[in-house]
C-alpha positions as CSV (number, residue, x, y, z in Angstrom):
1,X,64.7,-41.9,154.3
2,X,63.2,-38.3,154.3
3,X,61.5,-37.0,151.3
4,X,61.2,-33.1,150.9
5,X,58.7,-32.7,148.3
6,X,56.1,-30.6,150.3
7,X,58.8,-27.4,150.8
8,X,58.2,-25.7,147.3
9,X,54.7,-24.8,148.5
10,X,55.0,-21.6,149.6
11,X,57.0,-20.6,146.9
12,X,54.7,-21.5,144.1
13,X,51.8,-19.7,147.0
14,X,53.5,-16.7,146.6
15,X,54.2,-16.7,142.9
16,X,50.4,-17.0,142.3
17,X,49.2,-14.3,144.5
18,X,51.7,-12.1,142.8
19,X,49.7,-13.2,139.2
20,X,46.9,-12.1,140.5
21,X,47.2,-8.9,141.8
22,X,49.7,-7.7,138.7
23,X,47.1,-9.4,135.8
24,X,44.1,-7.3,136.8
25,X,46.6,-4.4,136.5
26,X,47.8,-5.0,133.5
27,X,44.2,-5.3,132.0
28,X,43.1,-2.2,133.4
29,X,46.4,-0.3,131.3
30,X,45.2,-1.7,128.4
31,X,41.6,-0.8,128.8
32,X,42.6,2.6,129.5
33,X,44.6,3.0,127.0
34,X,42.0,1.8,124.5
35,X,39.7,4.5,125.7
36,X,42.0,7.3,125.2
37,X,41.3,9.7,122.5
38,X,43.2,9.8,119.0
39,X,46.1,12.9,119.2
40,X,44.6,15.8,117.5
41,X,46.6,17.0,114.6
42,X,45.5,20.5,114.8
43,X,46.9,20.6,118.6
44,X,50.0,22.7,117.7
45,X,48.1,25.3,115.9
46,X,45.9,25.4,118.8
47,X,48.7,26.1,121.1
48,X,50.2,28.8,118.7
49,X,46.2,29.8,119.0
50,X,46.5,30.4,122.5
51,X,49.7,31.6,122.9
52,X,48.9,34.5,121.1
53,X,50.7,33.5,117.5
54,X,47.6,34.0,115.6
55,X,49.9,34.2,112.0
56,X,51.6,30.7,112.8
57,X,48.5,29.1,113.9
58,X,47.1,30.3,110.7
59,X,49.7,28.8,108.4
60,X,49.5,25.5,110.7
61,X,45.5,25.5,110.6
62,X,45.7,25.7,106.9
63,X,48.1,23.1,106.3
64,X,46.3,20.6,108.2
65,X,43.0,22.0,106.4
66,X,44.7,21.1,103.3
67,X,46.7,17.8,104.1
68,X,43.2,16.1,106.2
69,X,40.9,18.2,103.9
70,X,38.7,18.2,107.2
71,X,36.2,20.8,106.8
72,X,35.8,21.3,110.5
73,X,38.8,23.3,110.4
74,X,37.3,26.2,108.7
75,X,35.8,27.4,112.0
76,X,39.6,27.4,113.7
77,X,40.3,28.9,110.2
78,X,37.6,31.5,110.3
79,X,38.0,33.0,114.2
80,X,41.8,33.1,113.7
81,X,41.1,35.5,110.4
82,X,39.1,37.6,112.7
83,X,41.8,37.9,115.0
84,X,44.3,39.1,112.5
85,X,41.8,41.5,111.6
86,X,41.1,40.6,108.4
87,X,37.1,40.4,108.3
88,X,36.5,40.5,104.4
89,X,38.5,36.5,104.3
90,X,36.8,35.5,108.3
91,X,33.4,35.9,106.5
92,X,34.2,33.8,104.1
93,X,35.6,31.2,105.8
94,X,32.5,31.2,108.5
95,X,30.1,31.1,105.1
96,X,32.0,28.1,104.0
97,X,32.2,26.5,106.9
98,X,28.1,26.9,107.6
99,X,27.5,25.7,104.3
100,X,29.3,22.4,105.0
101,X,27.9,21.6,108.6
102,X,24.9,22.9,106.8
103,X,21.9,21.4,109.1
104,X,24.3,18.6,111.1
105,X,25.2,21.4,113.2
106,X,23.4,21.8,116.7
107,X,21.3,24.6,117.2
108,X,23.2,26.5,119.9
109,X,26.2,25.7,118.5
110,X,25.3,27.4,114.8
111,X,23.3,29.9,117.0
112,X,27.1,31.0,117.7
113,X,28.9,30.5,114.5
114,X,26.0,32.8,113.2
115,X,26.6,35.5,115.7
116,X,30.1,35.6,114.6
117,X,29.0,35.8,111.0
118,X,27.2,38.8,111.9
119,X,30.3,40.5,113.7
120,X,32.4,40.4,110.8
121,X,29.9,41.3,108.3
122,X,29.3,44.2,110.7
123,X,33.1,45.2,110.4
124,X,32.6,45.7,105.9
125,X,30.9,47.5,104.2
126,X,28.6,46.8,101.2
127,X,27.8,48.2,97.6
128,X,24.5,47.9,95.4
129,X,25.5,48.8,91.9
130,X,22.3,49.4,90.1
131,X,22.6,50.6,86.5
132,X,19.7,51.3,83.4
133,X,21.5,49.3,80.7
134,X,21.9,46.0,80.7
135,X,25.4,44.6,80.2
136,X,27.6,47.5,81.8
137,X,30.9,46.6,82.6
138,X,31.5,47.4,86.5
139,X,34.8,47.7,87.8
140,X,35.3,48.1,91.8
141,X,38.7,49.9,92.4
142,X,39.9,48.9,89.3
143,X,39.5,45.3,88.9
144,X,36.3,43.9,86.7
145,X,33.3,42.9,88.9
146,X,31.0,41.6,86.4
147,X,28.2,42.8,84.6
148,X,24.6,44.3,85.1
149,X,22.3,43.7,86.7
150,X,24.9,42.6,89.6
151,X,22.1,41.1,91.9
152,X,24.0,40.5,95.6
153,X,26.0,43.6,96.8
154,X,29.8,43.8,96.5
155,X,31.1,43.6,99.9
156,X,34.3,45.7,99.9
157,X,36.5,46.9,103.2
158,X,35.2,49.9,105.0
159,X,36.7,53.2,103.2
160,X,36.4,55.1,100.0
161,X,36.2,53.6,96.7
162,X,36.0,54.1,93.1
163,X,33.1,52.7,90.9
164,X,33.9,52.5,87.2
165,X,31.0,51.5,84.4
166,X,31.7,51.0,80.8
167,X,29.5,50.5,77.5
168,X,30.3,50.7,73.9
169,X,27.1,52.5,73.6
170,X,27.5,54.9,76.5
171,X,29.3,57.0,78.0
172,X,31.8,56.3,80.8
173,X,30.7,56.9,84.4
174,X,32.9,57.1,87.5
175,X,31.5,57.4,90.9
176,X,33.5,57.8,94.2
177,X,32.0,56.8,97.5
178,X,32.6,56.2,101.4
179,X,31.6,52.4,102.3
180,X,30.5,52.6,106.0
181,X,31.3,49.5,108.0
182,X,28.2,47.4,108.5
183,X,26.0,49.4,105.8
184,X,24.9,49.2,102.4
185,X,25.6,51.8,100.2
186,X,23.5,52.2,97.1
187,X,24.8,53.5,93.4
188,X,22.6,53.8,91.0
189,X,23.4,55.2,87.8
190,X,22.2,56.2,84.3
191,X,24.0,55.6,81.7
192,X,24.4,58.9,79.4
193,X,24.1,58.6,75.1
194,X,27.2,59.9,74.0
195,X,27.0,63.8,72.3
196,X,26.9,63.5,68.3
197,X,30.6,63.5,66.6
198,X,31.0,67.2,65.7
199,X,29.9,68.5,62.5
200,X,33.3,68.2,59.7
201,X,35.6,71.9,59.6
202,X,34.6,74.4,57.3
203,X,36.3,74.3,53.8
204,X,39.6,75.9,53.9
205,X,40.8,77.9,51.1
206,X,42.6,75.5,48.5
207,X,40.5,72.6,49.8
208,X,38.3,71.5,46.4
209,X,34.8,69.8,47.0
210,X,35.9,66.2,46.2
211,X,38.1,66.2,49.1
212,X,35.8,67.0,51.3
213,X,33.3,64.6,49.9
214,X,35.8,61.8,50.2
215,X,36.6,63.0,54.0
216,X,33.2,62.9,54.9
217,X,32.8,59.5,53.1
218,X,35.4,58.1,54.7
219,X,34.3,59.4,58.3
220,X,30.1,58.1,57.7
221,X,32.1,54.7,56.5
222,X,34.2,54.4,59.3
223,X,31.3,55.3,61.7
224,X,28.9,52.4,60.1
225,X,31.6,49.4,60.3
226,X,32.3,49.9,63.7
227,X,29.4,50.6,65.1
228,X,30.8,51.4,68.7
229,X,33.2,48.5,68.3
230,X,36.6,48.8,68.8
231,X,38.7,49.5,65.2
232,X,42.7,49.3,65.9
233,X,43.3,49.3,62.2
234,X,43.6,53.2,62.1
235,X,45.9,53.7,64.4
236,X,48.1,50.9,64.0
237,X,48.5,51.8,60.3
238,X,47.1,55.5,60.0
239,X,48.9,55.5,56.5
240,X,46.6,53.2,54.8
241,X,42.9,53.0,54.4
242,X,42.3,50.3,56.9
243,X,39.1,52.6,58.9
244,X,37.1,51.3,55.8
245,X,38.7,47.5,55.5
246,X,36.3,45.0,55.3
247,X,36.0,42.6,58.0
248,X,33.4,39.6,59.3
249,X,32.5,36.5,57.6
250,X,33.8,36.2,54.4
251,X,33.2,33.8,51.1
252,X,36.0,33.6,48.6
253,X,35.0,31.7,45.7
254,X,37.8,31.2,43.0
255,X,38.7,29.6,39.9
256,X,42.2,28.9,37.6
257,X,44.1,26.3,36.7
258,X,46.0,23.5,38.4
259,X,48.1,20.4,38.4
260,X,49.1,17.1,40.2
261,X,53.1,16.7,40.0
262,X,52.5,13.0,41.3
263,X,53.6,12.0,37.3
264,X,54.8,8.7,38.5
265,X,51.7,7.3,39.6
266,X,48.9,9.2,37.6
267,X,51.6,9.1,33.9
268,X,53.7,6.3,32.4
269,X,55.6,5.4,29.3
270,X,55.9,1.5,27.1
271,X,58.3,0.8,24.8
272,X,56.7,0.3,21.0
273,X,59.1,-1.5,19.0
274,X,61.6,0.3,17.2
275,X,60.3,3.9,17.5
276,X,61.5,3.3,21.1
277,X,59.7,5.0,24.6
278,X,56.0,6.1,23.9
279,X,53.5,8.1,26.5
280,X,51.1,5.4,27.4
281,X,49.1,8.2,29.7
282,X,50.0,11.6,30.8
283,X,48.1,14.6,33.5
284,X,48.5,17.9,32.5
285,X,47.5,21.2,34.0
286,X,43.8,21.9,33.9
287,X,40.5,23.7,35.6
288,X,40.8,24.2,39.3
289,X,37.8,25.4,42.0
290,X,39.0,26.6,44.9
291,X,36.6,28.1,47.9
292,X,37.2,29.5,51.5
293,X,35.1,30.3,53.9
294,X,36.4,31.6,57.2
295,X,36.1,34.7,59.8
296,X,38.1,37.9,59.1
297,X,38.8,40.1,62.2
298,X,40.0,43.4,62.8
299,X,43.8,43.3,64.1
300,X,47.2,44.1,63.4
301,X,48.0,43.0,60.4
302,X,44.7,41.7,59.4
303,X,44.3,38.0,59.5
304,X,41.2,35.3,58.7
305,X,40.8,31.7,59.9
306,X,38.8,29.6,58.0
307,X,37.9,26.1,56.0
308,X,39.4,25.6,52.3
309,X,37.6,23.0,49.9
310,X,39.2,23.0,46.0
311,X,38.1,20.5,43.3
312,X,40.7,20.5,40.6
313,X,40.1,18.5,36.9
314,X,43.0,17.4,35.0
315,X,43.8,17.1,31.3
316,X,44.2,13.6,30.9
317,X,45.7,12.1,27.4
318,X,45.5,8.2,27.0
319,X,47.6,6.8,24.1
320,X,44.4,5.4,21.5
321,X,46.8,4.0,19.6
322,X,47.4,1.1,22.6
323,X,43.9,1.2,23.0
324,X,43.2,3.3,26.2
325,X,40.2,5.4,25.8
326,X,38.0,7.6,28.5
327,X,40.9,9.0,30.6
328,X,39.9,10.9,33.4
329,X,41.7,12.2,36.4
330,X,40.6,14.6,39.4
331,X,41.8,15.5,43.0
332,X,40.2,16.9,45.8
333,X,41.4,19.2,49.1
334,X,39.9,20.5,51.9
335,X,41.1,21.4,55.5
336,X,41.6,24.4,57.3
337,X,43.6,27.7,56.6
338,X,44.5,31.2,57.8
339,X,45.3,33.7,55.6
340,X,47.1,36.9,57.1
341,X,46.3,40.4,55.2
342,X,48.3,43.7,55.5
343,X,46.7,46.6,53.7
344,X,48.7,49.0,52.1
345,X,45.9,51.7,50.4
346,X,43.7,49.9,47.7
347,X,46.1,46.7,47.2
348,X,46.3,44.6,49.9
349,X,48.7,41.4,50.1
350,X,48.3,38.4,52.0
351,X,50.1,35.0,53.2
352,X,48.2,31.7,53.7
353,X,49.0,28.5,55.0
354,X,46.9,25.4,56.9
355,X,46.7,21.1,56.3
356,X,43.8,19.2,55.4
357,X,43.0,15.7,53.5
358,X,44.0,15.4,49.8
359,X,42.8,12.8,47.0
360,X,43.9,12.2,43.7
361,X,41.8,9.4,41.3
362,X,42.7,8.6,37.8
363,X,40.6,6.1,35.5
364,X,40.5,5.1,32.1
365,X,39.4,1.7,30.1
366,X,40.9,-0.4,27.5
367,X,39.1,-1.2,24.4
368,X,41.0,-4.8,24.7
369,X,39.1,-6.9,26.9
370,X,36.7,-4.0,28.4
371,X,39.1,-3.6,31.6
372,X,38.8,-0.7,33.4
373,X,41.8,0.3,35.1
374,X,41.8,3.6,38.6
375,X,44.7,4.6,40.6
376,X,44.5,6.4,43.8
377,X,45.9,8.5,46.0
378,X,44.9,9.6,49.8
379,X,46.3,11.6,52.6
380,X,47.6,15.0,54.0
381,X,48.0,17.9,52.7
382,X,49.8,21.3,53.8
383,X,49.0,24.1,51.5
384,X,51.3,27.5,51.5
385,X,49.8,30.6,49.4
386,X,50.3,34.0,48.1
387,X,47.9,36.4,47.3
388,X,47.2,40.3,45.9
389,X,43.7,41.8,46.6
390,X,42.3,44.9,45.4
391,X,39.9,46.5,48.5
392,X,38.2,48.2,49.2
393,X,35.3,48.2,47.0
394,X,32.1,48.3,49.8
395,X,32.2,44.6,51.1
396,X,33.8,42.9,47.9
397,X,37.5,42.6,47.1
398,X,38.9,40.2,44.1
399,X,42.4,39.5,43.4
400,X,44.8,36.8,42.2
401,X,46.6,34.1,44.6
402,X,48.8,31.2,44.3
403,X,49.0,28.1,46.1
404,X,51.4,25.7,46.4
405,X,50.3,22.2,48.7
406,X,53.0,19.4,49.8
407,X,50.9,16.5,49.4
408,X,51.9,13.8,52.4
409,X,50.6,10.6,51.2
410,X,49.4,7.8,53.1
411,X,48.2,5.1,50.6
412,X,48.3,4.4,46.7
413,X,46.0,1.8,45.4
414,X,45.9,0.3,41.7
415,X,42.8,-1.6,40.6
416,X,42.5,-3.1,37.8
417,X,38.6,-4.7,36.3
418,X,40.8,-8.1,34.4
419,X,42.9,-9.1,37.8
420,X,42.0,-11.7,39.8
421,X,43.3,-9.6,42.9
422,X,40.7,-6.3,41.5
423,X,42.7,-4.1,44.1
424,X,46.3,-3.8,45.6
425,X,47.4,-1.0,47.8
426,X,50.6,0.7,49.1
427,X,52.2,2.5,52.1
428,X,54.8,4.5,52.2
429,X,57.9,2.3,51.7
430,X,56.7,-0.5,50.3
431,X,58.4,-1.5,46.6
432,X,55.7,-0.3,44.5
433,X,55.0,3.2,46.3
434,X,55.0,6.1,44.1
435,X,58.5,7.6,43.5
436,X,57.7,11.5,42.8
437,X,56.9,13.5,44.7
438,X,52.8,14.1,45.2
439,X,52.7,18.2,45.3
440,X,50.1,20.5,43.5
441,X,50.2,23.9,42.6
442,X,46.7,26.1,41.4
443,X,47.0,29.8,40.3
444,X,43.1,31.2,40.4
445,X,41.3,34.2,39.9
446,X,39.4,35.3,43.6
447,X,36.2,37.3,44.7
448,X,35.5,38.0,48.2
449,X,32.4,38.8,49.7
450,X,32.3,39.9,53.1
451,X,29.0,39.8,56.0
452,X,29.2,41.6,58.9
């Protein structure tokens, strides 16, 4: 019996030299392919680049500048501005982008970036605005530069241009100039004292003395407040006598009289036999001190912002006859306001309104045991007033006002000396919270003193 076991020989011979020519193959793809370079995401800008599309590549360049944030596309960035012509943005763009190779970059390679630095600052021109005053508004064209001294020049496009400087002390200056491309063109200027305000008409017939006096009063006073500032008051109400209303920081201490309206919580009744319902404790109107202290500034109408603080004391009657003796009740607010002002001639209204923190404290003892019994009440508070001022008299106005504040409050708390729990305290809607409402109202007499 044959056996045919040696004919798959050559087969499995040719199936191995096969392996070894296609392995070495395959090993060389992969190396190969490993050793190309990543795809460069600029690559279609560069193709707009250098088929002439410099717009396109610039809106390509610049998204990719913005999507990668990869600084190394400012240069791309800068040379296509400098095709488009637009030198004033190129030089920017080749600043920024030597600021962030900074010293990274080769020699020969900055050597070049530099050169093309210098081109485009060749194609602008420059301007070295040098005033005598300090603080002089310059504008270029139009639009605000800064102020002096302005130490690096303003580099602008090559063509005329218009130099504007401005001072509340001196006179406006214009100066029109030619900015030659690659040059610096110098502008100094001194500024000029404005003439003195021409001397008041003569008297004409029918005029009497005190009306001139007053004129010319009026006209030195208007001249002192504003002091080269800017006044809109006269022209936006030329009827009135707002050139002479007094503005700056102001003080407005006040006093009158006041009261709580929280009558639940601060007053209560107790039955006394047969004589029926009899005031245990009651709060009546009594002295209030109000004060404000804010900014007043020159507008149209008027207004002031400021900080309020008012301490107001309470006639308090406790009932003797049930044995409740030193009664005493107080509250205190402070916060911010704004008061509005619209001057009509020597009275002058006003509107206020702001919020702040408000607290309320009753106390009083019982000659029965010694106990000494406080309530208390805490939280916001959002005044609303009215007001009538007499002004101008100099700096100092007085007048009469009246507030009303709706009291928003947060906690109540009873303590009492003879409890074995001294304290207990309530939110809003909880059982024992206050029923009435918590406002105030004060009525006070002001004076205002103003500070420039």
């Amino acid at each position: 019996m044959k056996c045919g076991c040696a004919r798959p020989l050559p087969r499995l011979l040719l199936l191995a030299l096969l392996a070894g020519w296609l392995v070495p193959g395959l090993a060389e793809a992969q190396r190969s392919h490993r050793n190309q370079p990543p795809p460069d995401p600029a690559q279609a800008a560069r193709d707009l680049f250098a088929a002439g599309d410099f717009a396109g590549a610039l809106a390509e360049f610049e998204r990719v500048l913005t999507e990668l944030a990869d600084e190394n596309l400012r240069l791309d960035v800068a040379r296509t501005l400098s095709r488009l012509d637009r030198p004033m943005a190129a030089l920017e763009a080749f600043e920024k982008y030597l600021a962030f190779k900074g010293e990274t970059l080769p020699e020969a390679d900055r050597l070049i970036v530099e050169a093309e630095r210098q081109a485009e600052l060749a194609r602008i021109g420059q301007i070295q605005v040098t005033a005598d005053q300090e603080g002089v508004e310059i504008r270029l064209d139009g639009d605000p530069i800064g102020f002096s001294p302005l130490v690096t020049p303003i580099r602008v496009l090559a063509g005329p241009h218009r130099i504007e400087l401005f001072h509340p002390r001196f006179e406006d200056e214009v100066v029109d100039l030619y900015a030659n491309p690659g040059e610096v063109t110098p502008v100094q200027v001194t500024m000029r004292v404005p003439p003195p305000p021409p001397p008041p008409p003569p008297p004409q017939p029918g005029d009497s003395v005190w009306e001139q006096r007053r004129a010319e009063e009026r006209r030195v006073r208007k001249e002192l407040w504003d002091a080269g500032g800017w006044n809109p008051m006269p022209l936006a109400m030329p009827w009135t006598w707002a050139d002479s209303v007094p503005a700056g920081f102001m003080i407005s201490p006040s006093v009158g009289v006041g009261d709580l309206t929280a009558t639940d919580a601060f007053d209560a009744e107790g039955a006394s036999g047969g004589t029926g319902r009899v005031t245990l404790r009651s709060v009546d109107p009594d002295l209030s001190v109000p004060v404000f202290v804010g900014y007043r500034l020159h507008a149209a109408p008027m207004f002031a912002i400021g900080g309020f603080f008012q301490y107001q004391f309470h006639d308090t009657f406790v009932n003797s006859s049930h044995q409740l003796v030193n009664g005493e009740t107080t509250s205190l607010y402070a916060g911010l306001k704004a008061r509005i002002y619209f001057p009509l001639g020597l009275l002058e209204p006003f509107v206020g309104f702001g919020g702040g923190y408000a607290r309320a404290e009753q106390s009083y003892d019982t000659d029965r045991g010694n106990y000494h019994y406080r309530h208390l009440l805490q939280g916001a508070l959002v005044p609303v007033e009215v007001g009538l001022d007499i002004v101008p008299i100099d700096f100092v106005s007085a007048g009469v006002s009246f507030l009303y504040g709706f009291g928003i409050w947060k906690e109540y708390c009873k303590e009492w000396s003879g409890d074995t729990v001294p304290e207990m305290c309530f939110e809003p809607g909880d059982t024992d919270w206050i029923k009435d409402r918590g406002d105030l109202w004060t009525f006070d007499f002001h004076v205002t003193f103003y500070v420039r």
